[in-house]
C-alpha positions in Angstrom: 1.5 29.4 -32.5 0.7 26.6 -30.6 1.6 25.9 -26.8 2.3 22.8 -25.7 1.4 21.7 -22.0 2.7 19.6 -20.0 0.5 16.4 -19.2 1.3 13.9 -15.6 -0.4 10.9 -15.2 -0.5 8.7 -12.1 0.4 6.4 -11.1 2.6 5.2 -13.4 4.6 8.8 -13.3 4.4 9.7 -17.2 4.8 12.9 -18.5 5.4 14.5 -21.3 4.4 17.8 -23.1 1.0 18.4 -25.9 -0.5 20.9 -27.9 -3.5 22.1 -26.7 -6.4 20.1 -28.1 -4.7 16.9 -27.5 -7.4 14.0 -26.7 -6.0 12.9 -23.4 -6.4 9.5 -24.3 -3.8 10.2 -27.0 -1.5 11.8 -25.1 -1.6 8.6 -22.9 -1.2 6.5 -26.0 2.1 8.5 -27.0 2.9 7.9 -23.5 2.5 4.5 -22.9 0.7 4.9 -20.5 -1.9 1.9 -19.5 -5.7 3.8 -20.5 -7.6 1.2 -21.9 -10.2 1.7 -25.0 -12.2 -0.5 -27.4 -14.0 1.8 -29.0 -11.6 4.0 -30.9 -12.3 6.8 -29.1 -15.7 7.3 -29.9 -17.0 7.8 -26.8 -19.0 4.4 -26.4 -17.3 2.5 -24.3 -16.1 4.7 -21.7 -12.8 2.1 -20.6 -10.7 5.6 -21.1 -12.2 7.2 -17.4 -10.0 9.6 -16.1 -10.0 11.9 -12.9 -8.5 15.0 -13.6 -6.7 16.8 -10.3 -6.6 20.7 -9.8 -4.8 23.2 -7.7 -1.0 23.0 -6.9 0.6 20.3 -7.0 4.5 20.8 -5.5 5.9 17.1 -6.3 5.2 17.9 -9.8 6.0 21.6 -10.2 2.8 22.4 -11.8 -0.4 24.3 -10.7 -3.6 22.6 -12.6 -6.3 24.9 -13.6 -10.0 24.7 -13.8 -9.1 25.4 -17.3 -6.6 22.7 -18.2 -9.3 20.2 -19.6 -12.1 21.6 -22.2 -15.3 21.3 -21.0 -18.3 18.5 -20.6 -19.7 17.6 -23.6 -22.7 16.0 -24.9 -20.8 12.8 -25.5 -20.0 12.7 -21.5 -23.2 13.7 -20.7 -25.6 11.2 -22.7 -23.3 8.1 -21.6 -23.0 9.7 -17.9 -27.2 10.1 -18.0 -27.5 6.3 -19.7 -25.0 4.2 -17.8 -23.4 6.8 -15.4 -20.5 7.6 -14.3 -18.3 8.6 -10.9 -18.7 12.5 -10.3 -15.3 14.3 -11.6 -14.5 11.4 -14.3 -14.1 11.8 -17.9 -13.9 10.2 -20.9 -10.0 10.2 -22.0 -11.4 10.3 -25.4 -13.3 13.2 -25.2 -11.0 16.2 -22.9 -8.9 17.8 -24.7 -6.0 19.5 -23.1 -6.2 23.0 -22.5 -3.4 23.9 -19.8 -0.7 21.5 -17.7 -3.3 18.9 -16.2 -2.2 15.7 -13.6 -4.5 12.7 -14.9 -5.0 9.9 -12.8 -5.9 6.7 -14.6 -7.9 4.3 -11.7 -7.9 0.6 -12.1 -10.6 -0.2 -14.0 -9.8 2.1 -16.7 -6.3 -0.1 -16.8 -5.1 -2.6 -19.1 -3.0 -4.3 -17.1 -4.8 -4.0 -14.0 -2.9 -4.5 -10.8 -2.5 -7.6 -9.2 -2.5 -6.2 -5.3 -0.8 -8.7 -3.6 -1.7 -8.5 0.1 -3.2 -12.3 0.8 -4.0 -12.8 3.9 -1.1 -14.6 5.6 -1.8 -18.2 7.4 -2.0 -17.2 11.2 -3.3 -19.3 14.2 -5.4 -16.4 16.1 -7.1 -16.7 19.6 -10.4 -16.0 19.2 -11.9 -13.2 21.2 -13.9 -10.9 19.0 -15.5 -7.8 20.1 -19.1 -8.4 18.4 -20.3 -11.4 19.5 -23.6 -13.4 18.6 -25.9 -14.8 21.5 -29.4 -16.3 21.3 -31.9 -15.7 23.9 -35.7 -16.4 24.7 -37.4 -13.2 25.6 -40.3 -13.0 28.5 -43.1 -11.6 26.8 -45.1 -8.5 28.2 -47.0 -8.8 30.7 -49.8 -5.8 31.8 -49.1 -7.1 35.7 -45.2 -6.3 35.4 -45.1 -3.4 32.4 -41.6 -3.5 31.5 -40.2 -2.4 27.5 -38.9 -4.6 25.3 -35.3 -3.9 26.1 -35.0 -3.9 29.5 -36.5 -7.6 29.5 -33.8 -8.2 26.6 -31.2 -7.0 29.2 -33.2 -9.5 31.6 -32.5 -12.8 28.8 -29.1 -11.6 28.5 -28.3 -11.7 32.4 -30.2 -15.0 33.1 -28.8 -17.1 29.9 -25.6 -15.8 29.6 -24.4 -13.4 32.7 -24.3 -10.2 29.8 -25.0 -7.3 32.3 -25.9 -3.8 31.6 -26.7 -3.8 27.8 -27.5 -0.6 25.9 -28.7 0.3 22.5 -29.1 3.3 20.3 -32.4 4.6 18.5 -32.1 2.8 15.3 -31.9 -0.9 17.4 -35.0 0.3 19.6 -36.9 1.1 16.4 -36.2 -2.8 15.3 -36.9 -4.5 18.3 -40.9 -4.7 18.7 -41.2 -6.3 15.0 -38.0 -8.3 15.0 -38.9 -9.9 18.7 -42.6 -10.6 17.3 -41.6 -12.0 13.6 -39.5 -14.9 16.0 -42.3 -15.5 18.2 -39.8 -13.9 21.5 -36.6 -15.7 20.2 -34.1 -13.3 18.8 -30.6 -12.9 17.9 -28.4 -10.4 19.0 -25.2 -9.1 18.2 -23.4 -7.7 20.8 -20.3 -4.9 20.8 -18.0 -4.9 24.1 -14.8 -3.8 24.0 -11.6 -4.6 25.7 -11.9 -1.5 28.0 -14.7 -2.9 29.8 -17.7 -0.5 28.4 -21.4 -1.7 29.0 -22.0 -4.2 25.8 -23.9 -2.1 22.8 -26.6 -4.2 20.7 -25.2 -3.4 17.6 -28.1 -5.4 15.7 -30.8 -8.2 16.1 -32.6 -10.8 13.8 -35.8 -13.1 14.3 -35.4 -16.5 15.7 -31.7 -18.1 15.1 -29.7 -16.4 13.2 -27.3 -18.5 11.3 -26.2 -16.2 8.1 -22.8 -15.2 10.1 -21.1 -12.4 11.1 -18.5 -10.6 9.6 -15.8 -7.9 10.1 -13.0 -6.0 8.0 -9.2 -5.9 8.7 -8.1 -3.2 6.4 -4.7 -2.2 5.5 -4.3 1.6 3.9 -1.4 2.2 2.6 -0.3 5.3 1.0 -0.2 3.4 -2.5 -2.7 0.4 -2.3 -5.4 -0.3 0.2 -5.4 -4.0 1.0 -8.7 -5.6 3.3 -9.7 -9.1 4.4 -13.3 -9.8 5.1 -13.3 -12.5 8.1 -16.2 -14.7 9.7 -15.9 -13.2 13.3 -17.5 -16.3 14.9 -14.4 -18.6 13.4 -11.6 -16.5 12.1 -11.9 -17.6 8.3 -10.9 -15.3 5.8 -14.2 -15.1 3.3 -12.1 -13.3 0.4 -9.0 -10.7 0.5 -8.8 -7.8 -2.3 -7.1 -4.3 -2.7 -7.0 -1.5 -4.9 -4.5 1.6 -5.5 -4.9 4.6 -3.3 -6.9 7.2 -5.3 -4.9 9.5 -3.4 -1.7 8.8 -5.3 -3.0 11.5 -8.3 -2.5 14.1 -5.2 1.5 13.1 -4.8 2.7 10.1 -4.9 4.9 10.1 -1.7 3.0 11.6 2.2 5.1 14.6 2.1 3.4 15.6 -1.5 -0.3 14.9 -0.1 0.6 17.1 2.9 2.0 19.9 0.5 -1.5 19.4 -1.7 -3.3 19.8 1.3 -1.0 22.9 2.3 -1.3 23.9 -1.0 -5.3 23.5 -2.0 -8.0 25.0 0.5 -9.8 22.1 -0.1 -7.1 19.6 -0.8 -7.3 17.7 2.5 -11.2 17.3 2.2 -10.5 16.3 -1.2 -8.1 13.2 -0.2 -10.4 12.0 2.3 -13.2 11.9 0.1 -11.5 9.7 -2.1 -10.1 7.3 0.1 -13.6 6.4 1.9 -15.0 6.0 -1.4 -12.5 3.6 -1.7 -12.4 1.7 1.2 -16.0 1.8 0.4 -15.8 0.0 -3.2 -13.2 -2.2 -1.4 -15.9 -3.4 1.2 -18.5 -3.9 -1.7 -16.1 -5.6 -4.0 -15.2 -8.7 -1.0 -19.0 -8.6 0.5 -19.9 -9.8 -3.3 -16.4 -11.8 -3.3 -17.2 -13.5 0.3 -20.8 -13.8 -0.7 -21.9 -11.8 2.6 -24.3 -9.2 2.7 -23.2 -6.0 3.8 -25.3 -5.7 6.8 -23.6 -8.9 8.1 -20.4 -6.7 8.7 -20.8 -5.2 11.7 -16.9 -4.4 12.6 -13.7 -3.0 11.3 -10.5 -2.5 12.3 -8.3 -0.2 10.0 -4.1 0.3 10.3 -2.5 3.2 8.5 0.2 5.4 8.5 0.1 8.9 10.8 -0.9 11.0 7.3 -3.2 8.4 5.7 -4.7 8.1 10.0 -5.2 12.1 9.6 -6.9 12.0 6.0 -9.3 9.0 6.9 -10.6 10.5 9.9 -10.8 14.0 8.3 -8.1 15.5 10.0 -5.6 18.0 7.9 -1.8 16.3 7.9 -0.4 19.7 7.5 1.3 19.3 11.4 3.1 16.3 10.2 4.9 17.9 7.3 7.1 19.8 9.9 8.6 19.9 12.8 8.0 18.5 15.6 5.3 16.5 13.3 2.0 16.4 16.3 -0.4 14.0 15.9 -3.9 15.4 16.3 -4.0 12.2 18.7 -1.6 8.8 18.9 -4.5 6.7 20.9 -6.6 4.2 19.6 -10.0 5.1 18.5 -13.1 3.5 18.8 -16.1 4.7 16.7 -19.2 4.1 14.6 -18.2 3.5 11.0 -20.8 5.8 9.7 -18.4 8.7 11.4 -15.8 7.6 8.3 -18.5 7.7 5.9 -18.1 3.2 5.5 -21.6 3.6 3.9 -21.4 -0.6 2.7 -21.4 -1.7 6.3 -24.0 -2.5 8.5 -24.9 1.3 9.6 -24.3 0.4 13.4 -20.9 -1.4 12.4 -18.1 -0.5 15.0 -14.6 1.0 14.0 -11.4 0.6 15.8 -8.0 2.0 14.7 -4.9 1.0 16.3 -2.6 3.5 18.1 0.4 5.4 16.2 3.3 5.5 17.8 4.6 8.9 16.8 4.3 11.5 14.3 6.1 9.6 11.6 5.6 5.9 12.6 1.3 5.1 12.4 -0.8 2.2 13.3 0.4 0.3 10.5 3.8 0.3 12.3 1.6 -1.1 15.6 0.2 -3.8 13.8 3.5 -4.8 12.8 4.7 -5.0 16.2 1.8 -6.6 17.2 1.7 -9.3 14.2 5.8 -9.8 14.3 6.4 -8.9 18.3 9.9 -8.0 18.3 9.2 -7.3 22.3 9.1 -11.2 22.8 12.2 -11.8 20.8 15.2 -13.3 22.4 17.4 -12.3 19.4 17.9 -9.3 18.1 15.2 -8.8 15.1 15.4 -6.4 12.3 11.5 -5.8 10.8 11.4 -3.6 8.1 8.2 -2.7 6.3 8.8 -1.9 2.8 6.9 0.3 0.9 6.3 4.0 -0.2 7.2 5.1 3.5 9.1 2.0 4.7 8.6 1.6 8.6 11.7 -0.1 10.7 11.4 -1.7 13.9 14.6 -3.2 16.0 14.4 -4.9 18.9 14.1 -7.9 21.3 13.0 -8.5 25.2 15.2 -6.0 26.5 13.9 -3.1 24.4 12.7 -2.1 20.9 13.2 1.3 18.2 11.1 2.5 15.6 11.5 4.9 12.6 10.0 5.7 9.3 12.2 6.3 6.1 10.9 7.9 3.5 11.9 5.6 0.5 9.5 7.2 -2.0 7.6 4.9 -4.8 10.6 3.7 -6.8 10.2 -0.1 -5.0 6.6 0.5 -6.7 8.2 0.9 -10.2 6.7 4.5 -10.3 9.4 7.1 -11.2 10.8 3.9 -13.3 11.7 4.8 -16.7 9.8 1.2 -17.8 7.7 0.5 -14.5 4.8 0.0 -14.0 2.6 -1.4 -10.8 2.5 -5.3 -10.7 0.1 -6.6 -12.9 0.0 -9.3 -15.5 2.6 -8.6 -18.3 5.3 -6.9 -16.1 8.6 -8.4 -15.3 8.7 -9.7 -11.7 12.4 -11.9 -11.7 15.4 -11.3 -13.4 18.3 -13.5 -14.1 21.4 -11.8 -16.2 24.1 -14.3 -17.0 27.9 -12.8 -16.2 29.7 -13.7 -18.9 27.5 -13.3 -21.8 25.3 -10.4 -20.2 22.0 -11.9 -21.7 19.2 -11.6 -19.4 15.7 -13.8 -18.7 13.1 -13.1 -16.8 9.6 -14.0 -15.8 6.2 -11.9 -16.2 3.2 -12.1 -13.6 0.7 -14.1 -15.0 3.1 -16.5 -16.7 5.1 -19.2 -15.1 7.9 -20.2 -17.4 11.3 -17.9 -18.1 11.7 -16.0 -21.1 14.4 -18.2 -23.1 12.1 -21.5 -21.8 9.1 -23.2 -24.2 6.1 -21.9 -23.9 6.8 -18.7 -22.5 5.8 -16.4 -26.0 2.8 -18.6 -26.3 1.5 -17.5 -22.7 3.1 -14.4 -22.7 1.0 -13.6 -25.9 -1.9 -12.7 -23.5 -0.8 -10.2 -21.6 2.0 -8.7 -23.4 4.9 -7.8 -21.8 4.6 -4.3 -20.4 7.0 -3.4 -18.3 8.9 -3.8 -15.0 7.6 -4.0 -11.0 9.2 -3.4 -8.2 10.7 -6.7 -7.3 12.3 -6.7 -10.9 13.6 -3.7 -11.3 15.2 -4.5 -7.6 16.4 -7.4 -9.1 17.5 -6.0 -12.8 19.9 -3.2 -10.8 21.4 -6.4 -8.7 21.8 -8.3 -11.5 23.6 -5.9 -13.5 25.9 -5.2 -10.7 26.8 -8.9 -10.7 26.9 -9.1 -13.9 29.5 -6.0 -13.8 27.1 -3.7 -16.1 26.7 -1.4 -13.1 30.0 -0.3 -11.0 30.0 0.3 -7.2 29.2 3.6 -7.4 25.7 2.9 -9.7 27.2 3.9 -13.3 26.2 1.8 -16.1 28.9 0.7 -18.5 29.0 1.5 -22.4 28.9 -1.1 -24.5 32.8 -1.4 -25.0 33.2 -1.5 -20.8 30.7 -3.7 -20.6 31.1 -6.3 -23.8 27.9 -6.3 -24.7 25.3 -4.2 -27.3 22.5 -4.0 -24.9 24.2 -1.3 -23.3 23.3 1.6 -25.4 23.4 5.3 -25.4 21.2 7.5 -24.0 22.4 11.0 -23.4 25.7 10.9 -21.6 24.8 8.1 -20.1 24.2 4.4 -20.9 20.7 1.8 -20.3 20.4 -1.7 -20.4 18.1 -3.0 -22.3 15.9 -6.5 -21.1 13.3 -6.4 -23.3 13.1 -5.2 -27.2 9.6 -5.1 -28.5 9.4 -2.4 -31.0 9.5 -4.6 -33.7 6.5 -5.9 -33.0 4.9 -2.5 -31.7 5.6 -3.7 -28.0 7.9 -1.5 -25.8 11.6 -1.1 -25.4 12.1 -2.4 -21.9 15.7 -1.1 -20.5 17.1 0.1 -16.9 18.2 3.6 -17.6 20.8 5.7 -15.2 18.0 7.7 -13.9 16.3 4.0 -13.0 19.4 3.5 -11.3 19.5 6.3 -9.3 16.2 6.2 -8.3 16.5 2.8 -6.4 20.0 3.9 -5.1 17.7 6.7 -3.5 15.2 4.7 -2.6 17.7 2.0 -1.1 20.0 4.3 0.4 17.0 5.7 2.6 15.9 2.1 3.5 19.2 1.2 4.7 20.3 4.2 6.7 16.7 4.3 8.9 18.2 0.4 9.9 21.5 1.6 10.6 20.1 5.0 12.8 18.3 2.1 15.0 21.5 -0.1 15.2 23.7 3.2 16.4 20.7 3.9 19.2 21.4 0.4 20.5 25.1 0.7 19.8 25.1 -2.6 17.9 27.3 -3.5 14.5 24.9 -6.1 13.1 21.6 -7.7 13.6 20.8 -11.7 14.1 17.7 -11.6 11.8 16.5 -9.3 9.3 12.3 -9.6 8.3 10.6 -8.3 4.7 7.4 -7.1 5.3 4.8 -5.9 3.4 3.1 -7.2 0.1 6.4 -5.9 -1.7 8.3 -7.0 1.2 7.3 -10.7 0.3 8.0 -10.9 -3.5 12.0 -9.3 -2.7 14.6 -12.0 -3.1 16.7 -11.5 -0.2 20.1 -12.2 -2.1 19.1 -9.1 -4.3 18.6 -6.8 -1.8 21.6 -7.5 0.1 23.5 -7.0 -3.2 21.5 -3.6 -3.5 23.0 -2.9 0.2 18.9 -2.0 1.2 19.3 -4.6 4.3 22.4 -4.7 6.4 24.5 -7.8 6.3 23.3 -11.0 7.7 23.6 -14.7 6.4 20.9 -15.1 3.5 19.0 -17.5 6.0 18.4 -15.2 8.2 16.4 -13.2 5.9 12.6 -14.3 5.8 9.7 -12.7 4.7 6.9 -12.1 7.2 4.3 -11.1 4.1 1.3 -8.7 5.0 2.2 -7.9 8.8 0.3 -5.1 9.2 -2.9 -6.8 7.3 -2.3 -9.6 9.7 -1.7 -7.3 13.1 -5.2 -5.6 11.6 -6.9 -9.5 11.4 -5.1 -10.0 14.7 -6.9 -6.5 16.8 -10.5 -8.0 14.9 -10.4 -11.2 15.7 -9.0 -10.8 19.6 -10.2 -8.0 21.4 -7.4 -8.5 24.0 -5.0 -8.2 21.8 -5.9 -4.4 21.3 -5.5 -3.6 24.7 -2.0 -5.0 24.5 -0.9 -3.1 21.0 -2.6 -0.2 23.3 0.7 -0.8 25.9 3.2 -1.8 23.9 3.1 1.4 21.7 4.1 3.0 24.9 7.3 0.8 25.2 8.3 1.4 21.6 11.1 4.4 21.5 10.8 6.2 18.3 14.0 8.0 16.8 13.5 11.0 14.1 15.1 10.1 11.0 14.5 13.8 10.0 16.6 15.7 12.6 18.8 12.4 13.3 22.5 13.9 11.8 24.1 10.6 11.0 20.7 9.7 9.1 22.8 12.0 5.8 26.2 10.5 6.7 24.5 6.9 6.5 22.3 7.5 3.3 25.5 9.0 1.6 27.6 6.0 2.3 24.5 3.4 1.2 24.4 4.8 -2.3 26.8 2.6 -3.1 26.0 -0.6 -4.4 26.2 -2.5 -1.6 27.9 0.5 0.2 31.0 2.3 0.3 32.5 2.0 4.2 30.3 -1.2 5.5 31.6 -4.2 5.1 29.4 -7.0 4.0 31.2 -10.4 4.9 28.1 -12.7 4.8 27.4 -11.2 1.3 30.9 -11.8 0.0 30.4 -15.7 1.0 27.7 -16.5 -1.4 28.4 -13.5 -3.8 31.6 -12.0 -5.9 31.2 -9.0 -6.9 32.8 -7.7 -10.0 35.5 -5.1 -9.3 34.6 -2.9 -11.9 34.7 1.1 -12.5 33.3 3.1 -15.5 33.4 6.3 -13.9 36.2 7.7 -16.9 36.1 11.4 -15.4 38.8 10.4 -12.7 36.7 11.4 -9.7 36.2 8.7 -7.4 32.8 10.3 -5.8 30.6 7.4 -5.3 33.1 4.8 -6.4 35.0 3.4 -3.5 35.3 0.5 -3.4 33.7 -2.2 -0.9 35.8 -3.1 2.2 35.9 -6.8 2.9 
C-alpha cells in the first residue's frame, strides 16, 4: 500500500499530498506551483532547483526528515561537478519524495519571477557621508627625519585638509608602501568617521587620483523580500536598485514561525542566517554588475530590519522575542566591519551601520521610517503605516509620537491565497467588478491595457495570466463588496443571492471566479471564502494596531493616513478603506510614501548626521504592545467586518455606497452587523 505524503512549497503556500516516489517537480506541476523546466525532466537543464528544509516546522504542522527526499544521484552529481550548483539544491526532476518535505522554489528557478518593487523613491538628501575621498601629496622619506609611511600620511591629511588623528588596520598598512610608490607620493584615500566623533579609519587607498567613485549600500530586509540601492557616496545618485525574496521564507513564512524553527531546530537559527547573508550577498553582486561598480568600490552599508530579521543577520537567536517581555539582545545602533556579517562582495574593509530598534517588536526598519516620514516634525496628526508581512504603525506629530507592530501575516503578499502568487509578470494587479452585471476586468503586471480592452490577449500571450498579487486580491475582496458579492460580515453570495454564475460552489461555501483558463490549460482564477478570510485576518490586524495608537492618544480620527512600503505604494487607497484596513479619512488624505524604510536606509548612508538623530529620536518614540494590549482583540473582532461592524466611516460613505446586503441564511447575525453611519 502506498503512503502518500504531504508536500509544502514556499513561497507561494501550496500543498497538497503524493505517493512516495513522486518527482518533486511533478508534484509542483499538479500544484501549480511556479518550478520552471525546459528539459522535460531530464536532468539537463537544471531550471527545476529546489532547497529542501528539515527539522520541525510548527507553521506547517509537519516535522521534515533527513529522509523525506531520496538521495543524490549521479544525475545531480555530474551537472553539480560540470556547471555547479548552490550547496543543499536539487534538481526538482530528480528527488523523489520519500516522507512530508517543505520545498522552497528560489527565484531563478521561477517562471514568473518576481517583480520586487522597492525603487528607490526621489529624495533631496544633504550630503554628509561617513566615507569620504581626499587627495593628498605625501612627503617622501627621508633618512634625516625616519618617520613610516602612515604617520607622514596622517602629516598630508592634517596640513591639506585639517583630518587629525587617522588610524588604519593591518590589511591598509600592508598596501601603503606599493600603492604610495606606484603614484609617485600622490594617493587617494578613503576615509571612515562616524558621527560619534571617533578618530577617522583609512578604510582603503589607490595610486595617484582616484576617479572610479565610491559607493555604498542602503539595504532594506524584510521578512519576505530584501530590497538594496547601490548609491555613489560622493553625489547621492542611485547606480541601480534590485531585490530578491527572503530565502528565509521556506523556514515560516510569518517572524513568529522563524522564531519557532529556530526554537524548534538546534541549528535552525544558524541556518536562517546563513541564508540571508548569502543573499544580501547575491543582492550586492547582482547591482555591483547592474551599477557597473566593482565591488571593492563599496566601502559602506547601512542595513534596516525588523527586531527578528536584526537578530538572524547578526547571528543572534530570536528565540527572546517569541515571548514575553520580547528583549532585544541590544536596541542601539551598531557600527561594524561588514566582513563580521559575512558581506563577502564588498570591499573587505567596508563599514556597516544598522539603525536602532525601537523595541522588541518594532526594528530599525520602523526607525528608518521615522526618520524618512518624521512624524516628530508634523503639525498634524499623521498616521504611517508600513504594510507588509509584519506591518509597523507609527502615530504622531510635534507633541508626541506611538509605535507598534501588527502581525498581518503574508496574505497582503498573496501567499495563503487560494490563486496568489508574489507580483510578477502574469499576475493580476487591479481589479474593476461592474455592480450591476457583476463582470470583472482587470490588469496583469507586465501588460498595460485591461482585460475586456484591444490588445490585451495579444500582450498577455507572453506571460500568461497566472494568478493574483497582493494589491489585487485587496482590490478583488473590495470590489466584490461593492459589487454586493461579498456581505458585511465577508460571506460570499451563491449564484442566486448574487445574480450572477461566477459565483460557484465550493464546499459549503461559494468563490468568485475572475479568471477561467482551463479551456486553454491556463488556471481557474477565483476568490474563494478562505481568500476572504484570510485578508479579513490580515486586515483586521492592520486596522486594530492603528486604532490601539489612536486610544493611547485618546483621539477618534487621524488628519492623514500614509502607505508605506513597496506593497504599501501599489494599494489604491479607496480599496482599502472599503476593506476597513485604514481608519476613516477623506480619500485625499491618503498618499503613499513608497519605500520609507529603503529611503530612511539611503537617508543614514548618505548623511552621517542623520544617524545620530534616528539615534535620539528612537528614544522619544513610545512603543505600545499589541500582544498584551486587551482592546487589541476587542478592536480586531470588530474590524473583521467589511469595513467594520461598530466604526463609523463617514468619509467612506461620501464617495462609496455600499450594498446592504446579507447572505448569512443560518439566522445568526455573528459578523453581520451592519455598518453605522
Amino acid at each position: 500500500m502506498t503512503t502518500d505524503h504531504l508536500v509544502i512549497f514556499t513561497p507561494s503556500g501550496k500543498r497538497g499530498r503524493f505517493p512516495a516516489g513522486t518527482p518533486v517537480l511533478h508534484a509542483a506541476r499538479q500544484l501549480g506551483v511556479d518550478l520552471d523546466s525546459v528539459c522535460g525532466g531530464r536532468g539537463i537543464c537544471s531550471k527545476c532547483q529546489i532547497t529542501p528544509s528539515y527539522g520541525e516546522f510548527p507553521k506547517h504542522g509537519v516535522t521534515v526528515e533527513a529522509t523525506a527526499l531520496t538521495e543524490w544521484n549521479s544525475v545531480e552529481e555530474r551537472y553539480k561537478s560540470k556547471r555547479g550548483m548552490i550547496d543543499g539544491r536539487r534538481l526538482g526532476c530528480q528527488a523523489k519524495v520519500t516522507g512530508d518535505v517543505v520545498i522552497d522554489v528560489p527565484p531563478e528557478s521561477q517562471v514568473h519571477r518576481q517583480v520586487v518593487r522597492k525603487a528607490a523613491t526621489l529624495r533631496a538628501i544633504t550630503m554628509d557621508p561617513a566615507t569620504r575621498l581626499y587627495f593628498i601629496e605625501v612627503r617622501q622619506p627621508d633618512m634625516e627625519e625616519p618617520t613610516g609611511d602612515l604617520e607622514r600620511i596622517a602629516e598630508a591629511l592634517r596640513e591639506q585638509w585639517q583630518v587629525e588623528a587617522v588610524r588604519a588596520d593591518v590589511s591598509v598598512l600592508a598596501k601603503l608602501q606599493p600603492v604610495l610608490r606606484k603614484g609617485q607620493w600622490q594617493i587617494t584615500v578613503a576615509l571612515f568617521q562616524d558621527h560619534r566623533g571617533d578618530s577617522p579609519r583609512i578604510v582603503e587607498v589607490w595610486p595617484g587620483l582616484h576617479e572610479a567613485g565610491l559607493y555604498g549600500l542602503a539595504i532594506d530586509l524584510g521578512s519576505t523580500t530584501i530590497a538594496a540601492h547601490l548609491c555613489d557616496l560622493t553625489n547621492g545618485e542611485v547606480k541601480a536598485s534590485s531585490g530578491v525574496m527572503n530565502p528565509q521564507i521556506r523556514f515560516g513564512e510569518d517572524l513568529m514561525s522563524r522564531v519557532s524553527y529556530a526554537m524548534m531546530n538546534p541549528n535552525g537559527a544558524a541556518e536562517m542566517t546563513k541564508a540571508v547573508r548569502l543573499a544580501i550577498n547575491g543582492l550586492a553582486q547582482t547591482l555591483a554588475t547592474e551599477g557597473n561598480v566593482e565591488p571593492d568600490l563599496i566601502l559602506e552599508t547601512v542595513i534596516v530590519c525588523n527586531p527578528v530579521m536584526h537578530h538572524l543577520l547578526l547571528g543572534i537567536d530570536p528565540v527572546e522575542l517569541g515571548q514575553a517581555p520580547f528583549a532585544l539582545a541590544t536596541s542601539s545602533s551598531l557600527s561594524l566591519n561588514a566582513s563580521e556579517l559575512e558581506l563577502t562582495e564588498l570591499n573587505p574593509r567596508a563599514r556597516a551601520y544598522i539603525l536602532p530598534c525601537i523595541a522588541g517588536h518594532v526594528g530599525a526598519d520602523a526607525a528608518a521610517v521615522a526618520l524618512s516620514e518624521e512624524p516628530n516634525k508634523s503639525k498634524d496628526l499623521a498616521l504611517i503605516v508600513d504594510v507588509g508581512t509584519n506591518a509597523e504603525i507609527l502615530l504622531g506629530n510635534v507633541e508626541k509620537v506611538l509605535a507598534c507592530s501588527s502581525p498581518t501575516g503574508p496574505a497582503f503578499e498573496g501567499a495563503q491565497i487560494s490563486s496568489g502568487q508574489r507580483a510578477a509578470p502574469g499576475a493580476i494587479e487591479r481589479i474593476e467588478i461592474d455592480p450591476v452585471t457583476k463582470e470583472p476586468r482587470f490588469r496583469i503586471i507586465g501588460v498595460d491595457a485591461w482585460s475586456d480592452e484591444a490588445g490585451f490577449a495579444e500582450h498577455a500571450g507572453a506571460t500568461g495570466i497566472s494568478g493574483i498579487c497582493g494589491s489585487g486580491i485587496i482590490e478583488a475582496v473590495a470590489e466584490m463588496r461593492m459589487a454586493g458579492i461579498v456581505d458585511a460580515s465577508g460571506l460570499i453570495g451563491s449564484a442566486d443571492q448574487v445574480g450572477t454564475a461566477r459565483c460557484i460552489p465550493e464546499g459549503r461555501t461559494h468563490a468568485y471566479v475572475i479568471f477561467d483558463g482551463r479551456s486553454d490549460g491556463g488556471p481557474l482564477i477565483s476568490v474563494t471564502q478562505g481568500d476572504i478570510r484570510a485578508i479579513q485576518l490580515a486586515k483586521s490586524a492592520l486596522y486594530a494596531g492603528a486604532r490601539l495608537l489612536m486610544d493611547e492618544l485618546k483621539v477618534e480620527k487621524v488628519d492623514r493616513v500614509v502607505l508605506a512600503g513597496a506593497f504599501g505604494a501599489h494599494i489604491s487607497p479607496k480599496h482599502a478603506m472599503v476593506l476597513g484596513m485604514i481608519p476613516d479619512v477623506p480619500l485625499e488624505k491618503v498618499t503613499s510614501a513608497g519605500n520609507a524604510a529603503g529611503t530612511g536606509a539611503r537617508i543614514a548612508l548618505l548623511n552621517r548626521s542623520s544617524r545620530g538623530e534616528i539615534e535620539a529620536i528612537v528614544h522619544q518614540i513610545k512603543k505600545v504592545e499589541t500582544a498584551i494590549e486587551p482592546r487589541f482583540q476587542e478592536h480586531f473582532v470588530n474590524a473583521s467586518a467589511i469595513p467594520n461592524s461598530v466604526e463609523p466611516f463617514p468619509e467612506l460613505a461620501k464617495v462609496v455606497t455600499l450594498p446592504d446586503v446579507s447572505f448569512n441564511t443560518k439566522g445568526d447575525r455573528e459578523g453581520g452587523r451592519r455598518r453605522r453611519g
